[in-house]
ZANU-398947 format. One record per atom (N, C-alpha, C): residue in one letter; x, y, z; residue number from 0; atom name. Coordinates in Angstrom, 1 decimal, decimal comma, padded with zeros to 4 digits. Each point is the difference from the previous one (the first is absolute). Layout:
! ZANU-398947
+-------+--------+--------+--------+------+-------+
! lumfi !     xx !     yy !     zz ! doro ! koldo !
+-------+--------+--------+--------+------+-------+
!     A !      X !      Y !      Z !  NUM !    CA !
...
+-------+--------+--------+--------+------+-------+
END
This chain:
! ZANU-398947
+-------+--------+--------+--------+------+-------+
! lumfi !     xx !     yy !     zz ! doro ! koldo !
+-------+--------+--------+--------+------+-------+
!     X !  003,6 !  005,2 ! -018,3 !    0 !     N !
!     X !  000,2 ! -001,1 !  001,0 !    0 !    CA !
!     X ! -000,9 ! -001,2 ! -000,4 !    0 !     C !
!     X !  000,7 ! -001,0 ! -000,2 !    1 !     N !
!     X ! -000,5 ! -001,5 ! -000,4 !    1 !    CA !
!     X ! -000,5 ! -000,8 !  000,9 !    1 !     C !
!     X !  000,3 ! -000,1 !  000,9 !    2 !     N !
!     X !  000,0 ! -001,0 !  001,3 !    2 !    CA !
!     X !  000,0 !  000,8 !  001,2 !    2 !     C !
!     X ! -001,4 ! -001,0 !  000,8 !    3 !     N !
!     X !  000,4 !  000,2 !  001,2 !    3 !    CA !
!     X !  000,7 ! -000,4 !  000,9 !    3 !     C !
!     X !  000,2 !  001,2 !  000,8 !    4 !     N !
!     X !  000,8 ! -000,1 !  001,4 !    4 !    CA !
!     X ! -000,1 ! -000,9 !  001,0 !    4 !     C !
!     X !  001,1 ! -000,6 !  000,6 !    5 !     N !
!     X ! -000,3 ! -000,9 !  001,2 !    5 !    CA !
!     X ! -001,0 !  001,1 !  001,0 !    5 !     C !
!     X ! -000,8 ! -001,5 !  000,2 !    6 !     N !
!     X ! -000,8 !  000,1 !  001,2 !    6 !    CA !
!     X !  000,8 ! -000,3 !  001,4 !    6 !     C !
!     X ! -000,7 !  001,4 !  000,6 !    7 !     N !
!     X !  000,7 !  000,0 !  001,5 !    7 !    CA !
!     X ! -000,3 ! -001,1 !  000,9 !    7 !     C !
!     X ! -001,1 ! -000,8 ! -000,1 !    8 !     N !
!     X ! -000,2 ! -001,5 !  000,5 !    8 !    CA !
!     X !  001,7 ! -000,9 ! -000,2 !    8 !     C !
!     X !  000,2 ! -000,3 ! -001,6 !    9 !     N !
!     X !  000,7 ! -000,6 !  000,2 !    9 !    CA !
!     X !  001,4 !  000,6 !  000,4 !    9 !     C !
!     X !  000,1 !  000,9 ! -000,1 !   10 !     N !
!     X !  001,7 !  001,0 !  000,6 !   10 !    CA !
!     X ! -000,2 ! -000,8 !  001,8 !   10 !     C !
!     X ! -001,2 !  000,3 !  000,8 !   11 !     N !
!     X ! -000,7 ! -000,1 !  001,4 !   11 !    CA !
!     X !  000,9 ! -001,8 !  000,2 !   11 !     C !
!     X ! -001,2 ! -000,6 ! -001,5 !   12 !     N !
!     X !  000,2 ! -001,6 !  000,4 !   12 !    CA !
!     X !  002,1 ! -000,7 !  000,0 !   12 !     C !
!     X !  000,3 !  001,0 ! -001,1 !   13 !     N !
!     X !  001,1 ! -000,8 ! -000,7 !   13 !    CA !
!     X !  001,4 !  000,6 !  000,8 !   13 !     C !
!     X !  000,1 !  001,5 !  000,5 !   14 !     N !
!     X !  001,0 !  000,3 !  000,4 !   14 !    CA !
!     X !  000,0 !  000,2 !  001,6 !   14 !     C !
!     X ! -001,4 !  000,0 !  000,3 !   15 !     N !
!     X !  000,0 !  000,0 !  001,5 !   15 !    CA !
!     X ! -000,6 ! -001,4 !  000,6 !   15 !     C !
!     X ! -000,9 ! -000,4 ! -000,3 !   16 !     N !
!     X ! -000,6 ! -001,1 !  000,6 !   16 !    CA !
!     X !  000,8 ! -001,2 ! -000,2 !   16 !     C !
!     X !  000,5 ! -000,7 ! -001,1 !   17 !     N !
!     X !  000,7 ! -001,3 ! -000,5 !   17 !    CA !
!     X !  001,0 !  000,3 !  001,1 !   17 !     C !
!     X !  000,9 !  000,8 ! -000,2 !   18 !     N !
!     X !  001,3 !  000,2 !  000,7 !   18 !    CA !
!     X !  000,2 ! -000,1 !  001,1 !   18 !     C !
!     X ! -001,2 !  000,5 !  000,7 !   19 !     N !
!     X !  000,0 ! -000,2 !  001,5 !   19 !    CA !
!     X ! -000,9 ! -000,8 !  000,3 !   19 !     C !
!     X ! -000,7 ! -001,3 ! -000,5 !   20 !     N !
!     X ! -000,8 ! -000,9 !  000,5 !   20 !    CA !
!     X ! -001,0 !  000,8 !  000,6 !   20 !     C !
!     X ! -000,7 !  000,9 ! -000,2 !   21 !     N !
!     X ! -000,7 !  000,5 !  000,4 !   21 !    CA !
!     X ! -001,2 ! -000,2 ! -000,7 !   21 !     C !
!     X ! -001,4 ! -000,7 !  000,7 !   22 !     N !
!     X ! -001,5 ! -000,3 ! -000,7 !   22 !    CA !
!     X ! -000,7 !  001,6 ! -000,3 !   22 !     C !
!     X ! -001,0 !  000,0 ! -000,4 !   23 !     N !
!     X ! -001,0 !  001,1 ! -000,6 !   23 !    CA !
!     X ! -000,8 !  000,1 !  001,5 !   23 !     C !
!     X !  000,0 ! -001,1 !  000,5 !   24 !     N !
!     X ! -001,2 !  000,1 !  001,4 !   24 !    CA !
!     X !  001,4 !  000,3 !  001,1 !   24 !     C !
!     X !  000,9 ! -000,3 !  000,3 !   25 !     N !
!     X !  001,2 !  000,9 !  000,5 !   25 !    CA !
!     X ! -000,1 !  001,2 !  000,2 !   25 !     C !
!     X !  000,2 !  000,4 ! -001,5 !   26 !     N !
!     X !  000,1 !  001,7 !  000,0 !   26 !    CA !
!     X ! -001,4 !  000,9 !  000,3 !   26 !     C !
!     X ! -000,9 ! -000,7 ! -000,1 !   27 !     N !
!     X ! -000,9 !  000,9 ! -000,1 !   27 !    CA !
!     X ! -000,2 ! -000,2 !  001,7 !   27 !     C !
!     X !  000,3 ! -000,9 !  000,7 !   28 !     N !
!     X !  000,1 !  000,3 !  001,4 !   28 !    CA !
!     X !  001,0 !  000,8 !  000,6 !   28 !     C !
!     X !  001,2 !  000,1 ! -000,3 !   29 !     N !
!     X !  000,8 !  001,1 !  000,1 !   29 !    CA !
!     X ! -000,5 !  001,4 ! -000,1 !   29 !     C !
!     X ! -000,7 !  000,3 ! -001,6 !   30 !     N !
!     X ! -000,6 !  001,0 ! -000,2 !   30 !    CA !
!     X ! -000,9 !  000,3 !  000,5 !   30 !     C !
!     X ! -000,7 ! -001,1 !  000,8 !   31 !     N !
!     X ! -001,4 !  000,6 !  000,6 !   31 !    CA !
!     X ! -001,3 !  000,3 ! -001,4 !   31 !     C !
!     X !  000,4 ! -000,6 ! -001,0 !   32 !     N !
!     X ! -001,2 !  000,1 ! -000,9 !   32 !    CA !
!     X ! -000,4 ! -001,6 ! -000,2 !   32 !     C !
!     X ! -001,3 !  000,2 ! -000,8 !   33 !     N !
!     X ! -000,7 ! -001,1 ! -000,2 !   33 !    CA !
!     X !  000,9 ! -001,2 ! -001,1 !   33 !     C !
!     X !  000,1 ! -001,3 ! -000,1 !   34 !     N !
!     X !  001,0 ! -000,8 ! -000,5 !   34 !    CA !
!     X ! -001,1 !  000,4 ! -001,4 !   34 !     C !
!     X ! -001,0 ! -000,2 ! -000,2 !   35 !     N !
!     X ! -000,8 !  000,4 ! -001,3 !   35 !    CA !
!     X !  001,0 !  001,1 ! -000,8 !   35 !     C !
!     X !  000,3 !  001,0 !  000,8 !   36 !     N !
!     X !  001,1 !  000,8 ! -000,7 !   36 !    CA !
!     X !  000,5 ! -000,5 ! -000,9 !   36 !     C !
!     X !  001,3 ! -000,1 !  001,3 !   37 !     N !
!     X !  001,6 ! -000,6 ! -000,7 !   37 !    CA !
!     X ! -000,5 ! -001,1 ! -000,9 !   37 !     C !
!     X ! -000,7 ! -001,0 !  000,4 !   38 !     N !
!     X ! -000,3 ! -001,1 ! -001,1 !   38 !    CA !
!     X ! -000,5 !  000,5 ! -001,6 !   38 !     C !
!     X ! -000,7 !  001,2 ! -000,2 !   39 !     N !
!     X ! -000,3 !  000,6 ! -001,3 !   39 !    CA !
!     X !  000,9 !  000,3 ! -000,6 !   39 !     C !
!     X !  000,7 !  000,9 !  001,1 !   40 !     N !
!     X !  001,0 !  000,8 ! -000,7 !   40 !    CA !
!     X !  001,2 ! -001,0 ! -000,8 !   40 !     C !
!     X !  000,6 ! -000,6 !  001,2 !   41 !     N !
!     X !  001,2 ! -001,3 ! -000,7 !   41 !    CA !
!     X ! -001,1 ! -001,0 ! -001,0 !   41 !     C !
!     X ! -000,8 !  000,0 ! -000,2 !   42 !     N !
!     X ! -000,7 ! -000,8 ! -001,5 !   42 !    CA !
!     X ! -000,6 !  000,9 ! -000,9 !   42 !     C !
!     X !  000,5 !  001,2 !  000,3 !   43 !     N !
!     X !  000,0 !  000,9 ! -001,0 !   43 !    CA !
!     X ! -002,0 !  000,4 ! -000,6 !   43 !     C !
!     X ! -000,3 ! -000,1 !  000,8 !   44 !     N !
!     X ! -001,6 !  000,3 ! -000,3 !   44 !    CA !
!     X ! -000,5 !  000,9 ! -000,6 !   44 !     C !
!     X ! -000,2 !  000,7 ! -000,8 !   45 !     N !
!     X ! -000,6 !  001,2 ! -000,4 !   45 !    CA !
!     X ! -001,6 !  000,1 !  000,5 !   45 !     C !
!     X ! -000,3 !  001,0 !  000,9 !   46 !     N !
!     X !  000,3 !  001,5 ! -000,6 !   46 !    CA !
!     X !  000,8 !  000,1 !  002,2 !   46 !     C !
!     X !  000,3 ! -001,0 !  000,3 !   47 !     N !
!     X !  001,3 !  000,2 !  001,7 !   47 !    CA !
!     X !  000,8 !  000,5 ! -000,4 !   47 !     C !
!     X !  000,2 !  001,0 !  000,9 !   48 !     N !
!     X !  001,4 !  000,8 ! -000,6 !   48 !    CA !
!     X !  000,7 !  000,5 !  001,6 !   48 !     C !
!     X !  001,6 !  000,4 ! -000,2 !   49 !     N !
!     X !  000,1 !  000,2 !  000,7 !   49 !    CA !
!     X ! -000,3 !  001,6 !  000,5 !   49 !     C !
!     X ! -000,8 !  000,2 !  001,5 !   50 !     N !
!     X ! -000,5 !  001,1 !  000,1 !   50 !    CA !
!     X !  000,8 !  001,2 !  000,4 !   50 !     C !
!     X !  000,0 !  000,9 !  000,9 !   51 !     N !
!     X !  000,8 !  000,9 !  000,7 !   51 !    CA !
!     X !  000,2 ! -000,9 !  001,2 !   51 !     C !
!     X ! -001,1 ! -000,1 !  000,4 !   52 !     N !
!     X !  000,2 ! -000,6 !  001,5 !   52 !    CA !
!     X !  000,9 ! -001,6 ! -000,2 !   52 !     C !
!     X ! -000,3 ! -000,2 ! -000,7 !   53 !     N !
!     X !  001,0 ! -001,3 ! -000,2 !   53 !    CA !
!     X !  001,3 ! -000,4 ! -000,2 !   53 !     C !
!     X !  000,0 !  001,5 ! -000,8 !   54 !     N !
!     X !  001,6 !  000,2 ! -000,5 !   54 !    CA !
!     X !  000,7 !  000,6 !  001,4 !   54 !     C !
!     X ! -000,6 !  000,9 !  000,4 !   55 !     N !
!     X !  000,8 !  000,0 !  001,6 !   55 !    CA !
!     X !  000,0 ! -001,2 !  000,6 !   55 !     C !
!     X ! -000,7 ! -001,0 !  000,4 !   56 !     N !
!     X !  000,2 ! -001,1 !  000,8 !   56 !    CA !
!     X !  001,1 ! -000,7 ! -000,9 !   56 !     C !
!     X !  000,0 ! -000,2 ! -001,2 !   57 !     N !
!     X !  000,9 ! -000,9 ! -000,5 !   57 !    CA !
!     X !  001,1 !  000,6 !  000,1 !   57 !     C !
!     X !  000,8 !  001,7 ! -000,3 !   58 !     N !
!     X !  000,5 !  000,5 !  000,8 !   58 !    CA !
!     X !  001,0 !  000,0 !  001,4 !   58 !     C !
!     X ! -000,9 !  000,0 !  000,4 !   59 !     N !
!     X !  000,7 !  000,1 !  001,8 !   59 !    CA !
!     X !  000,4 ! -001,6 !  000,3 !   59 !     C !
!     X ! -000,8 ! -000,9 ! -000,8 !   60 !     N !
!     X !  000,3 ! -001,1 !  000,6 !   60 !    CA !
!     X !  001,0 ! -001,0 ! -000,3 !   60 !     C !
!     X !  000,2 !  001,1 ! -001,9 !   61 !     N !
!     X !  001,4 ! -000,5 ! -000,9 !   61 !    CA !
!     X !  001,2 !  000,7 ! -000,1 !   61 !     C !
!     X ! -000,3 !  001,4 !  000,9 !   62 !     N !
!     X !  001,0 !  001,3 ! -000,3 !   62 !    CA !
!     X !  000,3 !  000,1 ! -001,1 !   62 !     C !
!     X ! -000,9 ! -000,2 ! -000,8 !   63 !     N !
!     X !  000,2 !  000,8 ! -001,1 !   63 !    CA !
!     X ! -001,2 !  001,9 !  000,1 !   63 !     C !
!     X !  000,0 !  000,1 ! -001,1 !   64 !     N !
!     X ! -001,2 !  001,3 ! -000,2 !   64 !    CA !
!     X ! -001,2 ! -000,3 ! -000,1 !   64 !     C !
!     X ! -001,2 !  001,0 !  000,4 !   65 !     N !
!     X ! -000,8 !  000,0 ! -000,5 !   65 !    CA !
!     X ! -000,3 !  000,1 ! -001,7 !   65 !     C !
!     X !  001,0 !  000,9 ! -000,4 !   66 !     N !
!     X !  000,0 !  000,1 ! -001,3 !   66 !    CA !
!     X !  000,6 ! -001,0 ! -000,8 !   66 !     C !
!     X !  000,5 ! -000,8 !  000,6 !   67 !     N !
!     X !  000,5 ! -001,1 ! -001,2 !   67 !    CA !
!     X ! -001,1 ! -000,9 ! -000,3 !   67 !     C !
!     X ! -001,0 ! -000,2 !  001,0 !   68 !     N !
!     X ! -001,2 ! -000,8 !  000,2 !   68 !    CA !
!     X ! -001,1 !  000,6 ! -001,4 !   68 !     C !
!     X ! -000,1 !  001,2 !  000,3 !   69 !     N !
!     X ! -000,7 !  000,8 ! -000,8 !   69 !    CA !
!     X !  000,7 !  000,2 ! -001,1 !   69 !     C !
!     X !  000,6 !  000,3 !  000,0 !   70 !     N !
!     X !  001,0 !  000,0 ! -001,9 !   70 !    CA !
!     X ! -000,3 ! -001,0 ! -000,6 !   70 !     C !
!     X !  000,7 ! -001,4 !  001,0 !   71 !     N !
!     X ! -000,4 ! -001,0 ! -001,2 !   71 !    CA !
!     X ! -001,4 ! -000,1 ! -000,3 !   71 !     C !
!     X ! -000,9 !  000,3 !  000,5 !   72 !     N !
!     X ! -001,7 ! -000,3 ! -000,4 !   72 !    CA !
!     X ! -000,6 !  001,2 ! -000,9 !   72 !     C !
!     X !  000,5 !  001,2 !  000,1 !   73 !     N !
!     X ! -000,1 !  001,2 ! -000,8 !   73 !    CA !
!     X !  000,7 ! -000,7 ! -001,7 !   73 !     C !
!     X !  001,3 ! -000,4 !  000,1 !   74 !     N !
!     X !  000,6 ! -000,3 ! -001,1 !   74 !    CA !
!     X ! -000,9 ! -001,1 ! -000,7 !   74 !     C !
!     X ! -000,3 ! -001,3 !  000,8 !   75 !     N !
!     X ! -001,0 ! -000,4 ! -000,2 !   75 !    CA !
!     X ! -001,3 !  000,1 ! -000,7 !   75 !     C !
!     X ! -000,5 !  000,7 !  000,1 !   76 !     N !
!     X ! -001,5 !  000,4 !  000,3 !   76 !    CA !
!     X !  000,3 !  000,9 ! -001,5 !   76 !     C !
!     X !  001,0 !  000,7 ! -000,1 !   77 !     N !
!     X ! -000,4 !  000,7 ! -000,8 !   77 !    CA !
!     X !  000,6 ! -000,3 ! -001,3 !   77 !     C !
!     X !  000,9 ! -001,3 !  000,1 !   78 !     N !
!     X !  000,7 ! -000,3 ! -001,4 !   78 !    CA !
!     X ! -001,2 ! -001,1 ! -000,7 !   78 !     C !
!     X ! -000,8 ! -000,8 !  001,4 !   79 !     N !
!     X ! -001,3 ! -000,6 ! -000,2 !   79 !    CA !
!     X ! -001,1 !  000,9 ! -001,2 !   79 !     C !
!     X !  000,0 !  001,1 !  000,3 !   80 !     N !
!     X ! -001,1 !  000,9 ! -000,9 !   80 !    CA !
!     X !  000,4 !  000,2 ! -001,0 !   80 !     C !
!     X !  001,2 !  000,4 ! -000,1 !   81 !     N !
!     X !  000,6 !  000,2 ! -001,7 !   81 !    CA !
!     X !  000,2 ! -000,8 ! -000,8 !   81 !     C !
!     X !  000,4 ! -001,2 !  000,8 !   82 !     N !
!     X ! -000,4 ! -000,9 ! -001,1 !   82 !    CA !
!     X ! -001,6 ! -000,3 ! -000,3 !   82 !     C !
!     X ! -000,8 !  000,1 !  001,0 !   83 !     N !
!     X ! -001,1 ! -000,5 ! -000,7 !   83 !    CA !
!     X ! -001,2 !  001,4 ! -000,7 !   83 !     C !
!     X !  000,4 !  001,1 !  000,1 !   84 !     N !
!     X ! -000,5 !  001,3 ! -000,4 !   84 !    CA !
!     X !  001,2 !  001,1 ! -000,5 !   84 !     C !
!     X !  000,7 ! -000,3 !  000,0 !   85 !     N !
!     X !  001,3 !  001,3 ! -000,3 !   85 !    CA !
!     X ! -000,3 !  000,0 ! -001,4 !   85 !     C !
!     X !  000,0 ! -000,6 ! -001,0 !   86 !     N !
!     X ! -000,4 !  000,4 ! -001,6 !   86 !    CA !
!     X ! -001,5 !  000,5 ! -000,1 !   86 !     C !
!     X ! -000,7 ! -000,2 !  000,5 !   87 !     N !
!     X ! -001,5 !  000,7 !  000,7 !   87 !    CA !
!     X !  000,1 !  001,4 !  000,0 !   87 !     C !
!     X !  000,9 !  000,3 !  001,3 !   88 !     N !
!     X ! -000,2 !  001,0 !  000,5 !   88 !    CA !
!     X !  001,2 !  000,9 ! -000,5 !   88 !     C !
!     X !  001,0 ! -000,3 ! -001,0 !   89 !     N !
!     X !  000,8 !  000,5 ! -000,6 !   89 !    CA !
!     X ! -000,9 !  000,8 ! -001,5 !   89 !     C !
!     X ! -001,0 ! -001,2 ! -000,3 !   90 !     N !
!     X ! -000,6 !  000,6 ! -000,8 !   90 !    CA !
!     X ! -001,0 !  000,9 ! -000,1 !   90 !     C !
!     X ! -000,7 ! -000,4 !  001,1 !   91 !     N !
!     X ! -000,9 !  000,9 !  000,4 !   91 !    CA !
!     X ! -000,3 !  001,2 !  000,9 !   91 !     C !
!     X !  001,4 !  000,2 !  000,4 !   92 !     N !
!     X !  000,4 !  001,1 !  000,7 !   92 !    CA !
!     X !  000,7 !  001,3 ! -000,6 !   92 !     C !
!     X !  000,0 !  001,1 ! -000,4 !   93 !     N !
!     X !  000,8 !  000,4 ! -000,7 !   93 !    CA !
!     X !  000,5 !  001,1 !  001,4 !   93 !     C !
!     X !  001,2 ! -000,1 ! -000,4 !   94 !     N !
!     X !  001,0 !  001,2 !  000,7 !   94 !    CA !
!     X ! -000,8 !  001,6 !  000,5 !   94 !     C !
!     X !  000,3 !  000,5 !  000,6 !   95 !     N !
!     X ! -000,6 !  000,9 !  000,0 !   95 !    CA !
!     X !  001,0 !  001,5 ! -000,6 !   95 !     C !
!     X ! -000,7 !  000,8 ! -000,7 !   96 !     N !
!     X !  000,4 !  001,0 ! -001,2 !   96 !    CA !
!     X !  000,8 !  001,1 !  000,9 !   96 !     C !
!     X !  001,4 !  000,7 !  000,0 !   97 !     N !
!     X !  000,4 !  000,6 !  001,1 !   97 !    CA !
!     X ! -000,7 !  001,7 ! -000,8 !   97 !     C !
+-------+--------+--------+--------+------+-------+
END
């Protein structure tokens, strides 16, 4: 894998927020979390991610899943490291002998 994965910020900013005129200081009142949040997360900040607890609030509040929240950041997160360590740890890891 060459590239990384969209960040769940902008999935957050571009398919939920634009569409419904909805601000970062909006939702995070809705959600009852701190606007510092949602503001990291939709600008995509590393090392803000989306949490458990977050992924349920964005969840219930989008009807979508918790797991879709978490997938995208897992998919994220982890296509993030292969590219910058996967020939690393491809090399330096050897399989284990059955």
């Amino acid at each position: 894998m060459n590239r990384v994965r969209t960040h769940p910020g902008e999935v957050l900013r571009e398919e939920f927020l634009v569409p419904l005129g909805l601000s970062a200081n909006a939702l995070a009142l809705a959600l009852r979390v701190p606007a510092t949040r949602i503001t990291a997360i939709i600008r995509e900040r590393e090392p803000r991610s989306i949490t458990a607890d977050t992924a349920l609030r964005l969840a219930r509040y989008f009807g979508t899943t918790p797991q879709f929240w978490l997938n995208l950041q897992t998919a994220h997160d982890l296509s993030l490291v292969q590219c910058e360590k996967g020939e690393a740890i491809q090399r330096d890891v050897q399989p284990r002998a059955a």
